[in-house]
TORKOL-4160 file (C-alpha; in steps of 0.2 Angstrom, whole numbers, padded with zeros to 4 digits, m for minus):
384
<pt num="1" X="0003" Y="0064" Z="m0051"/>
<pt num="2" X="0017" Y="0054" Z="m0060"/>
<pt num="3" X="0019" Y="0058" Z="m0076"/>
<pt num="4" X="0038" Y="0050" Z="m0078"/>
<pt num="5" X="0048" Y="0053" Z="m0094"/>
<pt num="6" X="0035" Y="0063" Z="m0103"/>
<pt num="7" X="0043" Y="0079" Z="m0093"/>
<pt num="8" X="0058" Y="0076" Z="m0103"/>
<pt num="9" X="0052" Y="0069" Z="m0121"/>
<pt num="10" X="0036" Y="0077" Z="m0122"/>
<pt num="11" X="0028" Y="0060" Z="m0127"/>
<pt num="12" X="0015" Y="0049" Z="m0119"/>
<pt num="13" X="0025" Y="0034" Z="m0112"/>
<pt num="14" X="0018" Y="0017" Z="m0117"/>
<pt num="15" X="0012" Y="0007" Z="m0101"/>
<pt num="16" X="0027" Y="m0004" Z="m0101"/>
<pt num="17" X="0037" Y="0010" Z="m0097"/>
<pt num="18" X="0025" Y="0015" Z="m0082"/>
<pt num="19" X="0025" Y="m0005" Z="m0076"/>
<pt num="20" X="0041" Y="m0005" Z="m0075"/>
<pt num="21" X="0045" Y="0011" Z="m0065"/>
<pt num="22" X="0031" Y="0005" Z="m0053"/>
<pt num="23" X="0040" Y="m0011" Z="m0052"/>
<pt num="24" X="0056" Y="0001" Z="m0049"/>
<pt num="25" X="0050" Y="0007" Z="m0034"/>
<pt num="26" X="0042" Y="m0007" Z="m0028"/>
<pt num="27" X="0056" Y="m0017" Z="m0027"/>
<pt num="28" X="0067" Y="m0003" Z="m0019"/>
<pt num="29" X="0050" Y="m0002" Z="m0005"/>
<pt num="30" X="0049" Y="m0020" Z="m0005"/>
<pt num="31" X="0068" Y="m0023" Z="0002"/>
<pt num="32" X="0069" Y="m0007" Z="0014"/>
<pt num="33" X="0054" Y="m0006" Z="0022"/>
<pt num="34" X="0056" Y="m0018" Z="0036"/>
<pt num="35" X="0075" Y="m0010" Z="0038"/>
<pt num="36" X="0067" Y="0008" Z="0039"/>
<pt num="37" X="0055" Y="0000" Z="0052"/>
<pt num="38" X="0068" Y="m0009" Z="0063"/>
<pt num="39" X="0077" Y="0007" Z="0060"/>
<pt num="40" X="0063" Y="0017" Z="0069"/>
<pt num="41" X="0061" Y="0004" Z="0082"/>
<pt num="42" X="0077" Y="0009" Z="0090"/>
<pt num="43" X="0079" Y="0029" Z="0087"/>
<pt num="44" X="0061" Y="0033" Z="0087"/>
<pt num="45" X="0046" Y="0037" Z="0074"/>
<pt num="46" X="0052" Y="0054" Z="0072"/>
<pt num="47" X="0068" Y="0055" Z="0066"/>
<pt num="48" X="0068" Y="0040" Z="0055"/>
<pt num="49" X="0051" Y="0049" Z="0046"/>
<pt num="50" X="0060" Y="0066" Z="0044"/>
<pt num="51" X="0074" Y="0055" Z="0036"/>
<pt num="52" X="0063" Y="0047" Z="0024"/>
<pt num="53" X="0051" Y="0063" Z="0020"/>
<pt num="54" X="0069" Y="0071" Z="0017"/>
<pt num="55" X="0075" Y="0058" Z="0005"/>
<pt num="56" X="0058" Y="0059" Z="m0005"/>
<pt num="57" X="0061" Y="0078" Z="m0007"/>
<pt num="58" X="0078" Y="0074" Z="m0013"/>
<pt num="59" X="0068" Y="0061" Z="m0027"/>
<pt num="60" X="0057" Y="0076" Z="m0035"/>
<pt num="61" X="0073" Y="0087" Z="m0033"/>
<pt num="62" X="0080" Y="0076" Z="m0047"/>
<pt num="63" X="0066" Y="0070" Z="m0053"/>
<pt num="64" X="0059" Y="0093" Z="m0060"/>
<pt num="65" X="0080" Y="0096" Z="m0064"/>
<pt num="66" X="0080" Y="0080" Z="m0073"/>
<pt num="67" X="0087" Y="0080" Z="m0092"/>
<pt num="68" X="0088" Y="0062" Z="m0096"/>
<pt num="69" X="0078" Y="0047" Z="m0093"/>
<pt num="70" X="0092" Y="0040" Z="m0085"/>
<pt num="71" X="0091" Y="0056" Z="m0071"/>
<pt num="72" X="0073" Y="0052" Z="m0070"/>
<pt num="73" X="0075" Y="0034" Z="m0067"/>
<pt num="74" X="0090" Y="0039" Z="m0052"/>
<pt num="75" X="0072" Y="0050" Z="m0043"/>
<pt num="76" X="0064" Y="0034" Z="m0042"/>
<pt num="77" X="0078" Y="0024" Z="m0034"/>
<pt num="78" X="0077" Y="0037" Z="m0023"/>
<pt num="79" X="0059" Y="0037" Z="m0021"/>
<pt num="80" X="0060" Y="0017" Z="m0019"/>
<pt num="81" X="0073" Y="0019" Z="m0005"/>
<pt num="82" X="0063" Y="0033" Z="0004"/>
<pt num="83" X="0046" Y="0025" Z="0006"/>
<pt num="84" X="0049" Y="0019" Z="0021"/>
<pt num="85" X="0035" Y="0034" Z="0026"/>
<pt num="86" X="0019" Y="0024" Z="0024"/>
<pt num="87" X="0026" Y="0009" Z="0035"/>
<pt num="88" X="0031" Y="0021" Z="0047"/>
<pt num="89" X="0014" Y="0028" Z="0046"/>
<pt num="90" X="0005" Y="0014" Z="0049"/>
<pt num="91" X="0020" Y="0012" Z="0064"/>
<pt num="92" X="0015" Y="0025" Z="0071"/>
<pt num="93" X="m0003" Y="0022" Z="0072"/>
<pt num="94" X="0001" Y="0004" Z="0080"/>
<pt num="95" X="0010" Y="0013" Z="0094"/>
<pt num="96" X="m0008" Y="0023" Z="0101"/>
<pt num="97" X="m0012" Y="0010" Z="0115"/>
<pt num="98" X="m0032" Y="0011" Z="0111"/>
<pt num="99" X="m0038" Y="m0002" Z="0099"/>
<pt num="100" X="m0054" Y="0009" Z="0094"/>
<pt num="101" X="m0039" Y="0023" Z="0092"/>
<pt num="102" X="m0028" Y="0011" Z="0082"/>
<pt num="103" X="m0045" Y="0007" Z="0068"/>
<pt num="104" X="m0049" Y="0024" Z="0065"/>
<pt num="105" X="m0030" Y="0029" Z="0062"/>
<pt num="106" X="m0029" Y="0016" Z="0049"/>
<pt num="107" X="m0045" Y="0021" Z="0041"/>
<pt num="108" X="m0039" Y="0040" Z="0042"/>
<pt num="109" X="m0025" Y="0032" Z="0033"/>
<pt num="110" X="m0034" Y="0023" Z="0021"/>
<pt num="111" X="m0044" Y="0039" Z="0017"/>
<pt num="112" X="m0027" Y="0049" Z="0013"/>
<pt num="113" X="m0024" Y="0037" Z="0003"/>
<pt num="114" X="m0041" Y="0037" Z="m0007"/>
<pt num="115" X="m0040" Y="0057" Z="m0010"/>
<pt num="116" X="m0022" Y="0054" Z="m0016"/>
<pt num="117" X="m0029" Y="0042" Z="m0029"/>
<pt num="118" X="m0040" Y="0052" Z="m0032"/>
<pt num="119" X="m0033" Y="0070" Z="m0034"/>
<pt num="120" X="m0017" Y="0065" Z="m0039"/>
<pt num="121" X="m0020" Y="0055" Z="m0057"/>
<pt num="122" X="m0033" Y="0072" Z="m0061"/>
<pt num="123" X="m0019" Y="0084" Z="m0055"/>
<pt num="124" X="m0006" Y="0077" Z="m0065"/>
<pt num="125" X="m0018" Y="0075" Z="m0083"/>
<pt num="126" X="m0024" Y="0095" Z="m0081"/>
<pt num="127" X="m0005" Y="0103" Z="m0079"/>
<pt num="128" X="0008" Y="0105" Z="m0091"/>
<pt num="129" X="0021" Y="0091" Z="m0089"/>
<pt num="130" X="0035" Y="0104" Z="m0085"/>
<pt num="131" X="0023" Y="0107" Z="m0072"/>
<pt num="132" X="0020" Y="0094" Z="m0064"/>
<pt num="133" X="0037" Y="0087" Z="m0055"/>
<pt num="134" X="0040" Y="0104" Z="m0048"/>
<pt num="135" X="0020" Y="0104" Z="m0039"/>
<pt num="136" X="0022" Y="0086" Z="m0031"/>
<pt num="137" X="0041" Y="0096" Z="m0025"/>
<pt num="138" X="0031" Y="0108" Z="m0016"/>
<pt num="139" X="0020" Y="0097" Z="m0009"/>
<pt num="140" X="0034" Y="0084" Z="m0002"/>
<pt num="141" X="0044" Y="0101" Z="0008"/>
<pt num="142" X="0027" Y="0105" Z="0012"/>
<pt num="143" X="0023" Y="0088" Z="0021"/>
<pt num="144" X="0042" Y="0090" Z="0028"/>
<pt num="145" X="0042" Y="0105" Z="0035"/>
<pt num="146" X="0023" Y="0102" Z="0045"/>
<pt num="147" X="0030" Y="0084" Z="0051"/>
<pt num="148" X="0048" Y="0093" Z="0059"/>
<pt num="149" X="0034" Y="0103" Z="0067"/>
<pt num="150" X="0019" Y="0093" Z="0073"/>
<pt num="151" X="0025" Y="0076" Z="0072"/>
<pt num="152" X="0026" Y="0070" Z="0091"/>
<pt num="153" X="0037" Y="0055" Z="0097"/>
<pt num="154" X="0028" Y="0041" Z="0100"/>
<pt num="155" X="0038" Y="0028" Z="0105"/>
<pt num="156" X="0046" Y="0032" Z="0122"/>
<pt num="157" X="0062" Y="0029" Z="0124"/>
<pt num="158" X="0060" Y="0015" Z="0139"/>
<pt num="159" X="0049" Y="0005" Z="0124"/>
<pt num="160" X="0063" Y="0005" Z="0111"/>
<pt num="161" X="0072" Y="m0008" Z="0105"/>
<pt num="162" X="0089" Y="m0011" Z="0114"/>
<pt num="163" X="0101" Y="m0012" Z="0096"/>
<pt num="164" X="0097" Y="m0008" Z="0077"/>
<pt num="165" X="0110" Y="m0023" Z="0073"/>
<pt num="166" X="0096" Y="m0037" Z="0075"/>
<pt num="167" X="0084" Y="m0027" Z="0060"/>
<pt num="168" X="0103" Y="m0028" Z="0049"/>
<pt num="169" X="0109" Y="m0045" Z="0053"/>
<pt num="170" X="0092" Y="m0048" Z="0047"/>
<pt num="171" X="0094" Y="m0043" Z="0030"/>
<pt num="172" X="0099" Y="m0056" Z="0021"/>
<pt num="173" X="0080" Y="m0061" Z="0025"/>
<pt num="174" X="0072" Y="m0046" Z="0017"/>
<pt num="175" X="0078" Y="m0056" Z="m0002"/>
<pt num="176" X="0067" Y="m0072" Z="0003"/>
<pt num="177" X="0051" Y="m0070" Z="0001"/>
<pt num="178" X="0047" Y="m0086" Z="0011"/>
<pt num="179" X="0057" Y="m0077" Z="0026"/>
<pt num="180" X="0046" Y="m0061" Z="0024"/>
<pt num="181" X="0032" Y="m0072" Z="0024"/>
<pt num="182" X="0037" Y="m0080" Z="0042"/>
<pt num="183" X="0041" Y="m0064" Z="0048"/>
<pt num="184" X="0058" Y="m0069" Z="0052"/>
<pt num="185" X="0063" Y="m0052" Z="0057"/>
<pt num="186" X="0052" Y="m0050" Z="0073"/>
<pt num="187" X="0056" Y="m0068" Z="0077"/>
<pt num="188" X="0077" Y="m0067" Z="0075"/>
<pt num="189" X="0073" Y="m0052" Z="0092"/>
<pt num="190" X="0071" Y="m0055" Z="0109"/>
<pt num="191" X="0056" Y="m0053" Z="0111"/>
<pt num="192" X="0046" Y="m0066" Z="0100"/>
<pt num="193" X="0028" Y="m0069" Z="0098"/>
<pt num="194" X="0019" Y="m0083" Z="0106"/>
<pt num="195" X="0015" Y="m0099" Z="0096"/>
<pt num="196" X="0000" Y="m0096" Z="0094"/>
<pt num="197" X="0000" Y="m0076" Z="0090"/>
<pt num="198" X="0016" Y="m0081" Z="0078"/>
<pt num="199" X="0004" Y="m0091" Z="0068"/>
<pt num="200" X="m0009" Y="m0079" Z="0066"/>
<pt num="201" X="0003" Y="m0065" Z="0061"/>
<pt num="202" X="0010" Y="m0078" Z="0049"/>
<pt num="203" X="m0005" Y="m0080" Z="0042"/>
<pt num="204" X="m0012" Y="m0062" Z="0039"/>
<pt num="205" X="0004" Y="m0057" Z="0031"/>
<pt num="206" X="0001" Y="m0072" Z="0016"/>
<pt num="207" X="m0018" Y="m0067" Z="0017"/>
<pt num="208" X="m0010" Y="m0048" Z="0014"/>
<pt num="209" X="0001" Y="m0054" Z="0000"/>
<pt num="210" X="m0014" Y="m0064" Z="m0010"/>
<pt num="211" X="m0024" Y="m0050" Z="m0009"/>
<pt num="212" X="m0013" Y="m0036" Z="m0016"/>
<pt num="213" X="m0006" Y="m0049" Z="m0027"/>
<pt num="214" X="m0021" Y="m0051" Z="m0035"/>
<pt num="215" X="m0030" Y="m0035" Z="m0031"/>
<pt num="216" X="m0015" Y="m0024" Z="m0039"/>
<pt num="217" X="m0016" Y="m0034" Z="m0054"/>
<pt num="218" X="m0033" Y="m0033" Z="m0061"/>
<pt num="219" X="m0032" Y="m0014" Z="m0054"/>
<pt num="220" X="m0018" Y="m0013" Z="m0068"/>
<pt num="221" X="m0027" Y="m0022" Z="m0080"/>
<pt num="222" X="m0042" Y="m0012" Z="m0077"/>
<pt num="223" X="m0035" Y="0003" Z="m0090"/>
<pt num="224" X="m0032" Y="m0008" Z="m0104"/>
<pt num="225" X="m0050" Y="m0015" Z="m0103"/>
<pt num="226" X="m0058" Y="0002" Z="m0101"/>
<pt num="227" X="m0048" Y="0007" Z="m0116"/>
<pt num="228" X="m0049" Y="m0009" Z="m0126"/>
<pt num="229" X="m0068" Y="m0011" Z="m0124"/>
<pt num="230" X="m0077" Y="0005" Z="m0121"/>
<pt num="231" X="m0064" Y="0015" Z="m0130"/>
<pt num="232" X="m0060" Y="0027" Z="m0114"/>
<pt num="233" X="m0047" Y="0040" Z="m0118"/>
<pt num="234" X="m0035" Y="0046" Z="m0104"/>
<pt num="235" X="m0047" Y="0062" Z="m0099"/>
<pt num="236" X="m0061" Y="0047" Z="m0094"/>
<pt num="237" X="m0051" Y="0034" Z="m0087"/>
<pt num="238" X="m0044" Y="0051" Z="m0076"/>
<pt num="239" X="m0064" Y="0051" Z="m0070"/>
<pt num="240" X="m0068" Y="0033" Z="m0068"/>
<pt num="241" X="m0052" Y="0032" Z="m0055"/>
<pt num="242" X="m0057" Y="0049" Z="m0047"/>
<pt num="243" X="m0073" Y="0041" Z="m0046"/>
<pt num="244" X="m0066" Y="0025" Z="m0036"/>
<pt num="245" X="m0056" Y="0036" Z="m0025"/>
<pt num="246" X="m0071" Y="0045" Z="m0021"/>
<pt num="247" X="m0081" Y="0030" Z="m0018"/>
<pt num="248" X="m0068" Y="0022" Z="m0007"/>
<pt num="249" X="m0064" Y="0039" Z="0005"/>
<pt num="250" X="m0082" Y="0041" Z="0008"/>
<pt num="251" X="m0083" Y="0021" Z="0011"/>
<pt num="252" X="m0067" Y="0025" Z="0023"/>
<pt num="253" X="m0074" Y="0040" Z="0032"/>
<pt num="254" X="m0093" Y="0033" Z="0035"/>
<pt num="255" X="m0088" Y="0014" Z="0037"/>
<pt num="256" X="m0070" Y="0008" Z="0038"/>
<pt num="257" X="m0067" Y="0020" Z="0053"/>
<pt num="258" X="m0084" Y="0016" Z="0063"/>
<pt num="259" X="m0077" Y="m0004" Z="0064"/>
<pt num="260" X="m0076" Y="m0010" Z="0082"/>
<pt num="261" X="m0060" Y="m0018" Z="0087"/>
<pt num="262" X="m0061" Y="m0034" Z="0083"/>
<pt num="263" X="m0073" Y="m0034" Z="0070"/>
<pt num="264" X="m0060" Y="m0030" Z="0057"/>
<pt num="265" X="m0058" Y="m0047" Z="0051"/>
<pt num="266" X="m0076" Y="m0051" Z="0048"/>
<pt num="267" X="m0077" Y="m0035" Z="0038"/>
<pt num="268" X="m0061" Y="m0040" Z="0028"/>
<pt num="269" X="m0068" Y="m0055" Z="0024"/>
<pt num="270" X="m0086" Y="m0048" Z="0020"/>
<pt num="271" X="m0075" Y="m0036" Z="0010"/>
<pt num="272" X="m0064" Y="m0050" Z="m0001"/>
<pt num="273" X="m0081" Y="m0061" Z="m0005"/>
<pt num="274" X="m0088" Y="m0045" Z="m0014"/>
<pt num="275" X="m0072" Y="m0043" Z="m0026"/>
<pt num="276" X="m0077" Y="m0060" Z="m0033"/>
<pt num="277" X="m0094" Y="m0053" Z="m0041"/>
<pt num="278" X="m0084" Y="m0035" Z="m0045"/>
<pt num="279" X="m0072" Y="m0042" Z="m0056"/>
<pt num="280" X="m0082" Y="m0056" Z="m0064"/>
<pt num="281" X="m0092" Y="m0040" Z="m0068"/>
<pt num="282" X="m0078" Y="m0029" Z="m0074"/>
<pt num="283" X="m0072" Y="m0045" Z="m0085"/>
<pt num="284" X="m0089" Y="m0050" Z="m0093"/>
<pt num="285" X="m0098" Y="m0032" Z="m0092"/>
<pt num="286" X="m0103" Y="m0025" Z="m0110"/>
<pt num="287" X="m0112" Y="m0008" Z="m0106"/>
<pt num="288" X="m0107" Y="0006" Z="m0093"/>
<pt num="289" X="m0118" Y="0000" Z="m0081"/>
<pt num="290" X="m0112" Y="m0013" Z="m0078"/>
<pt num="291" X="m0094" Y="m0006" Z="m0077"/>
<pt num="292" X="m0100" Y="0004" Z="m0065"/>
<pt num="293" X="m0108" Y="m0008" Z="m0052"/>
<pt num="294" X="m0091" Y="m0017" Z="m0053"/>
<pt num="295" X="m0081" Y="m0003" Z="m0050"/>
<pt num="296" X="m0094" Y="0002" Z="m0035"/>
<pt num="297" X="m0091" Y="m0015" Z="m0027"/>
<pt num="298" X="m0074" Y="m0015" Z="m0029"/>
<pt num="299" X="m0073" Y="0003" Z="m0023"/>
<pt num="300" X="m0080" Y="m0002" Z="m0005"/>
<pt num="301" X="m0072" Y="m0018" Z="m0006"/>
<pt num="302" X="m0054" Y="m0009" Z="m0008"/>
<pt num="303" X="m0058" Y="0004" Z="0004"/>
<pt num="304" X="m0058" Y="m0008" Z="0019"/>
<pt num="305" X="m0047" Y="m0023" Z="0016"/>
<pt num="306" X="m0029" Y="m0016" Z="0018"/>
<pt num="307" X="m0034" Y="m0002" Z="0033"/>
<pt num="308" X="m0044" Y="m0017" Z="0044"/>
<pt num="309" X="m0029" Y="m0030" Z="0039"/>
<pt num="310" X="m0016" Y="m0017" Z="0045"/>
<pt num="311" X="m0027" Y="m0012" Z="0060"/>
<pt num="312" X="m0027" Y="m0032" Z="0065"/>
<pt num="313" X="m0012" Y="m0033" Z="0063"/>
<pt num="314" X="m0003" Y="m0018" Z="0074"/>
<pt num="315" X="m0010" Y="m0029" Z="0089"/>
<pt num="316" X="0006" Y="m0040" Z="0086"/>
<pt num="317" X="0020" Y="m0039" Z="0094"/>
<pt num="318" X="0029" Y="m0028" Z="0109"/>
<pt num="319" X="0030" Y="m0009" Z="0107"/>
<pt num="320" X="0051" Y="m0010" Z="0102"/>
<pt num="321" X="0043" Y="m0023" Z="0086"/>
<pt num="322" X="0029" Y="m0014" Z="0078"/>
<pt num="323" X="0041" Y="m0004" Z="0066"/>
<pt num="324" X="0047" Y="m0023" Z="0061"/>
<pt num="325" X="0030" Y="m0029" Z="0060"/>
<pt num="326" X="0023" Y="m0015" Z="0051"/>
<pt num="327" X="0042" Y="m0012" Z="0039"/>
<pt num="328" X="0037" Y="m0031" Z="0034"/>
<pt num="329" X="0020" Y="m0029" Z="0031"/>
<pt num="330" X="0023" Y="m0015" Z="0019"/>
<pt num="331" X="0038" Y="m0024" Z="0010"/>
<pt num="332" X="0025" Y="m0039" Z="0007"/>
<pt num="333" X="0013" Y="m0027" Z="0000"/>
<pt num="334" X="0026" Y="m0020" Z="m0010"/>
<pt num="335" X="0032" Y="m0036" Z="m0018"/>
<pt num="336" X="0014" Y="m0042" Z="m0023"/>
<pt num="337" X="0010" Y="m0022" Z="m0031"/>
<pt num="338" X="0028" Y="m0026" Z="m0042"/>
<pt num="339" X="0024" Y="m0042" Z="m0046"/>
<pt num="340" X="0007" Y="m0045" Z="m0046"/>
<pt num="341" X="0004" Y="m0032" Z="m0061"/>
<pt num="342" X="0015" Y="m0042" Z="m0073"/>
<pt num="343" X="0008" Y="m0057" Z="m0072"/>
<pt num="344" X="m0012" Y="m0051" Z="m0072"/>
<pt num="345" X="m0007" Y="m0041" Z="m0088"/>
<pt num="346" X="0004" Y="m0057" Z="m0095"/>
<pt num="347" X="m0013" Y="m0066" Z="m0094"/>
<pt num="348" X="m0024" Y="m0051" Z="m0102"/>
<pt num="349" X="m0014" Y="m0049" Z="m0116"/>
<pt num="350" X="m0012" Y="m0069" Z="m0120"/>
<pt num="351" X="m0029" Y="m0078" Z="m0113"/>
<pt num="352" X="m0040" Y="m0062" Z="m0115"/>
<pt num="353" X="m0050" Y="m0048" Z="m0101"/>
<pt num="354" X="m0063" Y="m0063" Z="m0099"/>
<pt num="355" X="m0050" Y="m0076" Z="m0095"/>
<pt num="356" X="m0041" Y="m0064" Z="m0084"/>
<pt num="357" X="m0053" Y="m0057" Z="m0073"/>
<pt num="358" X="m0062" Y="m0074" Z="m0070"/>
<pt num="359" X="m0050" Y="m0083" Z="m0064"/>
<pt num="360" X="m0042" Y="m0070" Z="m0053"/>
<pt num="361" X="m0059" Y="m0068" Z="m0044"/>
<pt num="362" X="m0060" Y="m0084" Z="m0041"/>
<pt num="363" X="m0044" Y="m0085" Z="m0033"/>
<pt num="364" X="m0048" Y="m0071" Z="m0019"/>
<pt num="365" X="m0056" Y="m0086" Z="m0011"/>
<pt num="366" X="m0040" Y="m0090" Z="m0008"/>
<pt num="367" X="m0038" Y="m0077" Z="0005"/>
<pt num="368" X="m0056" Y="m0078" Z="0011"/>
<pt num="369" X="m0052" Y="m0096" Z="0014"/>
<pt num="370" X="m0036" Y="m0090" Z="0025"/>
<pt num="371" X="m0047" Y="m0082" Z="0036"/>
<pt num="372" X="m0061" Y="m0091" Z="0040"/>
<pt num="373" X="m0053" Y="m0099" Z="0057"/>
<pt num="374" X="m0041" Y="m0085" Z="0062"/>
<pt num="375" X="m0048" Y="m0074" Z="0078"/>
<pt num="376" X="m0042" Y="m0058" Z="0082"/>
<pt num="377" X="m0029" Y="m0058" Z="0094"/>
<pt num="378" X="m0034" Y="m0052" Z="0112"/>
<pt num="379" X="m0033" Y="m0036" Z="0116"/>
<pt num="380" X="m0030" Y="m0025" Z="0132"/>
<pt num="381" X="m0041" Y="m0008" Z="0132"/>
<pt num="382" X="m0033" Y="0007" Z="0138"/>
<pt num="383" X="m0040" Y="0024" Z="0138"/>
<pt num="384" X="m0031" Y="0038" Z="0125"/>
């Protein structure tokens, strides 16, 4: 629904100035989400997710009352520091002890998602932009005020962990993305993961970095090309993404969901070798349908790859570290979504669509390859 700066100028902004608001946030999400996460490991799920939902309020607050870009710009810096919801979401669905409870949750996440990328972007091109700001207000004290009174606690007390000081002291980590990548905040606590299990988790989080790296990029790319070649204006590139987003909750709801624990990662990688033949047909495509079958792979391909990934990897760690894992797992996603949109539309704009969208698809073998040996971890079924 964000429509930025054109509330206050009553101009369309150019996409620079939507990249670089995205990248805004991103960063913020990028260095707070593990802290949010370790925050939530030691005083609980709830509390830290009123916090957060209360700080995003606080961000549309400024952002409808805002006069200047400068007032608008503060919103998302106070968006960025309060996203810290999603990881706890994805927190919150790794503390359910069933595995089969854990998949679904993630797909039910994944499809919230979907209708959000869906509903929103049409939302926000239909309403006045004066509008706008003050809707997606209503709807963040809506989603406040049902979390304060339905939200459970669901990490017991007994399962927390001892001290928030370990998630500060490591901090300083949260700048590295190499220390992000080796999950260095789960390992600097008590209770670290086996060899074996520290690997694995290692190696999903780079697999989730290259994917969203990549992924995020040509999904940024993929306005200017439907623009630039089939001369979309903003009313049907608002339909060709509500068509994705209803492509990928229907993949979600039928599919993603109905996974068996631990067939997540052979559905991920069945998932990342269609994007190769998407975008290759997104880059080359000269007619509609074309486009269209691209999109329709890429649709199903983007409705299972982050839910499954996430699914696998809430089976890490001890019940006081899955706000950590998770926190981290976010932040990596956050930095591939700020970076990976500047330098897929650096190579747009200097080698050409072709160029671009070939050689990213090529490299989403590089994740496939990632994950050819790895093996879910083992898991101990309990009833929910």
């Amino acid at each position: 629904m964000a429509r930025g700066s054109e509330v206050w100028t009553g101009l369309q902004q150019p996409s620079g100035c939507q990249q670089r608001r995205g990248t805004t946030a991103s960063c913020l999400e990028f260095l707070l989400a593990p802290l949010t996460g370790a925050v939530s490991d030691c005083l609980g799920r709830r509390p830290t997710m009123l916090l957060s939902l209360t700080g995003l309020v606080m961000s549309y607050a400024v952002w409808a009352t805002s006069r200047s870009f400068a007032a608008f710009l503060a919103s998302r810096v106070i968006g960025g520091i309060s996203k810290g919801n999603v990881s706890l979401s994805t927190a919150i669905i790794a503390d359910l002890s069933s595995p089969s409870a854990r998949s679904r949750g993630m797909a039910v996440i994944g499809v919230a998602f979907s209708l959000g990328f869906t509903l929103g972007p049409m939302l926000g091109a239909s309403l006045p932009s004066e509008t706008v700001p003050w809707l997606a207000l209503l709807f963040a004290v809506s989603n406040l005020l049902f979390m304060f009174c339905f939200l459970p606690e669901t990490l017991l007390p007994e399962k927390r962990a001892p001290s928030i000081t370990p998630g500060f002291r490591a901090a300083a980590d949260l700048l590295s993305p190499l220390a992000l990548l080796r999950f260095s905040a789960v390992t600097h606590s008590q209770d670290t993961p086996a060899g074996d299990r520290l690997w694995s988790l290692r190696r999903l989080g780079l697999v989730y970095f290259l994917y969203l790296f990549l992924f995020s990029g040509l999904e940024y790319t993929l306005s200017f090309l439907a623009h630039q070649r089939f001369q979309f204006s903003s009313l049907q590139q608002g339909k060709m993404f509500f068509s994705i987003g209803l492509s990928m909750a229907a993949v979600q709801g039928a599919y993603a969901r109905r996974i068996s624990p631990g067939g997540e990662i052979t559905a991920v990688k069945r998932a990342i070798l269609l994007l190769v033949p998407a975008f290759l047909l997104i880059g080359w495509g000269l007619t509609l349908p074309v486009l269209g079958l691209g999109l329709l792979l890429y649709s199903f391909a983007a409705a299972v790859v982050v839910p499954c990934l996430s699914s696998v990897v809430a089976d890490y760690g001890s019940a006081g570290q899955k706000g950590t894992i998770m926190g981290t797992l976010r932040s990596l996603g956050a930095l591939a979504r700020a970076v990976g949109p500047m330098v897929a539309a650096s190579v747009y704009w200097l080698a050409g669509a072709r160029v671009c969208f070939t050689v990213c698809s090529g490299l989403f073998l590089l994740p496939f390859l990632l994950l050819r040996k790895l093996r879910p971890p083992a898991r101990t079924l309990k009833a929910e």
